[in-house]
N, C-alpha and C positions, 0 to 999 in steps of 0.2 A: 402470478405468484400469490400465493395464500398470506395476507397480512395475520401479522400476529399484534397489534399495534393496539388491540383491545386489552392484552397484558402490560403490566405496567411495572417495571422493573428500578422506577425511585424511589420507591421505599423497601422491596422486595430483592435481595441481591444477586444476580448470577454469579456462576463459576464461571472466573475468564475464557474467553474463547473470539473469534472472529466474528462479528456481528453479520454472516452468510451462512448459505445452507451447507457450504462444505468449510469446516477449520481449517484452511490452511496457508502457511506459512509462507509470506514473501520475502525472497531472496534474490538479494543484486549483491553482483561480483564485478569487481575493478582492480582487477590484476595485470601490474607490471613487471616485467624480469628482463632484463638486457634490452631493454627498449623497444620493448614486443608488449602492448596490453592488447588486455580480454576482457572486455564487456559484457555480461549477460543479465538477464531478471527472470524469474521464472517461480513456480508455485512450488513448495516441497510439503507431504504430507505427513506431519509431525512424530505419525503414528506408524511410520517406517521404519524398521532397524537402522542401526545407524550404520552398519557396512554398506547397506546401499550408499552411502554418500563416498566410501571409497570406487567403488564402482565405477559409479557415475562420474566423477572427476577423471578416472583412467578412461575411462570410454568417450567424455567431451575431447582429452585429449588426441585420442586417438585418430577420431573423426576429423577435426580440424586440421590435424599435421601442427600441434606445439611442443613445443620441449617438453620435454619428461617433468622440468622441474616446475612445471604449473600442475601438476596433479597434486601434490601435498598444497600449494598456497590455495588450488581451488577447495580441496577436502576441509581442512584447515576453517575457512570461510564459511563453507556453508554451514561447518559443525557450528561454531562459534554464532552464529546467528537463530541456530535453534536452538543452541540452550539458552540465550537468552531469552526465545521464546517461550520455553518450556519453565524456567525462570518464576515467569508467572501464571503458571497452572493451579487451579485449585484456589487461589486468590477469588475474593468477592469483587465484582464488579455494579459498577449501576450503571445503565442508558437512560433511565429515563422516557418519556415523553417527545425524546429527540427526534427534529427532521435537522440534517446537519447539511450542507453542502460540500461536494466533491469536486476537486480542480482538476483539470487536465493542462499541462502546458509539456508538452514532449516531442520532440522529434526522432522518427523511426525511417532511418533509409532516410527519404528522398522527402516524403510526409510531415508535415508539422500541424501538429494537432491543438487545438485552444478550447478550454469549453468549462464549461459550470455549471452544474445541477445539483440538484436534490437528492437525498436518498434517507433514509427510514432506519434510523439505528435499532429498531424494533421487529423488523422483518426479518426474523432469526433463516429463513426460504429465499433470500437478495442470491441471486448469482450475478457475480461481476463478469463472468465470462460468457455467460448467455448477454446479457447488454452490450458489453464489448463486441459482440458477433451484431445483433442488430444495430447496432452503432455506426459499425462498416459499412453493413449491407445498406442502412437507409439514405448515407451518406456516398455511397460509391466508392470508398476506401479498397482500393483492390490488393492491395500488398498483405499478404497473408502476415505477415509478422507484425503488424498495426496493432489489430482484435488483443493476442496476447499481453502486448505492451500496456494496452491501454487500461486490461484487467487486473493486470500487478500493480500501476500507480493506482488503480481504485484501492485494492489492500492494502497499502501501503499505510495508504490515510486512513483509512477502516481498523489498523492493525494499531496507530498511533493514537488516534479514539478510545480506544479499548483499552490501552494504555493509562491515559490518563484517566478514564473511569475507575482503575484500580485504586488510582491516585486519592481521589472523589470517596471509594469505597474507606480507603483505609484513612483519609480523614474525618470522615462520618464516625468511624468505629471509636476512634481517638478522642476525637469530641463528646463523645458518649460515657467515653470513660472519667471524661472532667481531667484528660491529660491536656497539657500544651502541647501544643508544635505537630506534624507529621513526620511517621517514617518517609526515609529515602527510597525515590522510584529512580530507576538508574535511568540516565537521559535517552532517549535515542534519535537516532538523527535527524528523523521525519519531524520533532518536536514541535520546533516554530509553524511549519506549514498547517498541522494539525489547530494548533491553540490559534493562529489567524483566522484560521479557517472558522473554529467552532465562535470566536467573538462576533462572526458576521451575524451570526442567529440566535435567538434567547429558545427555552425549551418550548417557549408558545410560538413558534414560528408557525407562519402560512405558507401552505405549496402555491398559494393563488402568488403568483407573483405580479410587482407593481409595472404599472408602466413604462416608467423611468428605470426599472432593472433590466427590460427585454436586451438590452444591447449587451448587456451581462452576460447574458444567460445564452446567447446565440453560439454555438459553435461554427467554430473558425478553421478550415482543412485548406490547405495552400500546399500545393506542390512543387519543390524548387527545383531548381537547372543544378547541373554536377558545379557548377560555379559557385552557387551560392552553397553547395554540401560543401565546398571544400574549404569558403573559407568559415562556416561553421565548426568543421572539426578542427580546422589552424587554432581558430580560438580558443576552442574547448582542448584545445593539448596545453596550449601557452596556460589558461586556469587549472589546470591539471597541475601544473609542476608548481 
């Protein structure tokens, strides 16, 4: 990947966007209707007409065998998270100087994924989804639905980053003007994991990582028995309601 990490975007401002080579938008669905949920996460490209997203929702239904009436709560959904995204188009952003780290803790199927690293809030060329494929592959991760999973939680946190830089940008502009206080950025739900996330490292962070972090930083791939998936999901239904 071609670093861009020679341009320096804290004092110079972008127009918002996804800190990858491709902008695009992640989206997770958790839809329930008569006792029937639908799970999904997936990429949507902002720059799609917005009929594709009726489409798409009749055609997820269709494919799965769901009730008709998940096709408005899925449409519905995705719309509603790209205009939020869209929300912030054209907005100033800053990165910075930033190497940020990225969490993984998720379970796909059968898979349970843990791990920690670095990434370059300035490599405008990062694809999450080519890592996510060498991720697998170097790891022996066989389950085709991993790689994807693992590239939405990279945006996810890459998208709430970018977020907060707006935050960053328009309190800079604020401050300039010899106002108080900043405008309101609307919350989103990734929030806290982001702002934890960016406390761990200052803008002068090092990739040389220390000794005493290796254990940090080692990914963790454990594959469980239908035992322990099920009382996973028991769980995760009982936190659900």
């Amino acid at each position: 990947m071609k670093s861009l990490a020679s341009f320096s975007s804290k004092t110079t401002p972008l127009k918002f966007r996804i800190p990858t080579a491709d902008n695009l938008v992640p989206i997770r669905l958790d839809i329930e209707i008569d006792g029937l949920r639908f799970r999904d996460a997936f990429t949507w490209n902002p720059t799609d007409p917005d009929s594709e997203v009726v489409v798409f929702a009749k055609r997820t239904v269709k494919d799965l065998k769901l009730p008709p009436a998940f096709i408005t709560q899925i449409a519905q959904s995705i719309q509603s998270q790209l205009t939020e995204f869209r929300s912030f188009e054209g907005q100033d952003m800053y990165t910075g100087e930033k190497i940020v780290p990225i969490k993984l803790d998720l379970r796909v199927n059968h898979t349970l994924i843990r791990d920690q690293f670095l990434w370059d809030l300035n490599n405008f060329e990062s694809d999450p989804e080519e890592f996510a494929r060498i991720f697998c592959r170097d790891l022996g991760i066989e389950d085709p639905e991993v790689g994807p999973a693992i590239a939405v939680a990279i945006r996810e946190q890459l998208y709430e980053i970018a977020i907060q830089s707006v935050a960053s940008a328009r309190e800079t502009r604020v401050s300039k003007k010899g106002r108080r206080g900043a405008e309101h950025v609307p919350a989103s739900k990734a929030g806290t994991t982001a702002m934890d996330l960016m406390k761990l490292f200052s803008n002068k962070s090092s990739v040389i990582r220390k000794r005493r972090e290796l254990d940090v930083y080692e990914p963790i791939v454990d594959l469980l028995s239908n035992e322990e998936v099920d009382a996973l999901e028991a769980r995760e239904e009982r936190n659900a309601r």
